[in-house]
C-alpha positions in Angstrom: -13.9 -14.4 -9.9 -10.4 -13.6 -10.3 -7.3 -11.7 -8.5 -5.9 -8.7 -9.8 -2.6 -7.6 -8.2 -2.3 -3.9 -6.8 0.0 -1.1 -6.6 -1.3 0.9 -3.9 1.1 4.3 -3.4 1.4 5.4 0.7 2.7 8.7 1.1 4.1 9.1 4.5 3.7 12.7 6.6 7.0 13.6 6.6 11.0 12.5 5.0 11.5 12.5 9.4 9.8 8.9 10.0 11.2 5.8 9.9 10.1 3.9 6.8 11.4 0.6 8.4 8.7 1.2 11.2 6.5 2.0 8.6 6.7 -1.0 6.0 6.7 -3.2 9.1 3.4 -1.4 10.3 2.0 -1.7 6.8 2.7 -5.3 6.6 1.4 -6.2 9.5 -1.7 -4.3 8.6 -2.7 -6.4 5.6 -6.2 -7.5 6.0 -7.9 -10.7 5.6 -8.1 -11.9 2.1 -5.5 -9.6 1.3 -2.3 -11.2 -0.4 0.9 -9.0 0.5 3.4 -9.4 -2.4 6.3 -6.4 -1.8 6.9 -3.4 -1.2 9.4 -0.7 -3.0 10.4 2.8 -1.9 9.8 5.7 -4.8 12.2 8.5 -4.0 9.7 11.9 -4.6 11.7 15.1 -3.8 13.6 16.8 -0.7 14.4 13.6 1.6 10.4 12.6 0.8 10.2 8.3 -0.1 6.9 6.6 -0.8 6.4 3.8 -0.5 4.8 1.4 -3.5 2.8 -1.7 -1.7 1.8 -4.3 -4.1 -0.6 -6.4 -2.7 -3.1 -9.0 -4.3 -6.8 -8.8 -4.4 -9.9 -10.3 -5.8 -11.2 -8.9 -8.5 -15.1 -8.3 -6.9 -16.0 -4.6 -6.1 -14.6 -2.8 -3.7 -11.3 -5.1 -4.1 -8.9 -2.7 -2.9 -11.1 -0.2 -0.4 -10.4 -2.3 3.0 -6.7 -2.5 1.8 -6.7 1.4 1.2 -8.9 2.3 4.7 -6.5 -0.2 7.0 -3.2 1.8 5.6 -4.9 5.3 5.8 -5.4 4.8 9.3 -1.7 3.8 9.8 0.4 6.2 11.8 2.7 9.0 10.1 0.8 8.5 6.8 -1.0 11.2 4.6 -2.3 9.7 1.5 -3.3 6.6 0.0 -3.8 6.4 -3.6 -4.3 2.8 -6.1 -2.0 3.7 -8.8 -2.3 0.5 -10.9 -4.2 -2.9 -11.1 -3.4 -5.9 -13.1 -5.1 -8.9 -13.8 -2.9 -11.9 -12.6 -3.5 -14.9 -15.5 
């Protein structure tokens, strides 16, 4: 089996919180198993940033769902959406 790397978009509630709380809060977040590579802030619209966690997973089912559940349940965070996986060679 092998690892895919994924981009993993977390919109936060509000442009009010503090993304530096957040990204820590994320990072320390990172299950098990779970490689954390980076994470890059997407400017959206009216003072809104989300955030773009790249984080690297095996490539079994399910590879991403714990990774996606954990940063749902973070504080000041509405969505969670995989936007991209790649297969590392």
């Amino acid at each position: 089996m092998g690892e895919v790397v994924a981009t993993i978009k977390v919109m936060p509630e509000s442009p009010d919180i503090d993304l530096e709380k957040t990204k820590e809060d994320i990072i320390k977040s990172i299950p098990e198993g779970t490689e954390f590579h980076k994470i890059e802030e997407e400017p959206i619209a009216f003072g809104l940033v989300a955030l773009k966690v790249m984080v690297v997973v095996d490539d079994g089912e399910g590879g991403t769902e714990k990774v996606e559940e954990v940063l749902s349940e973070i504080e000041n965070i509405s969505s969670v959406e995989v936007e991209d996986v790649r297969r590392l060679m």
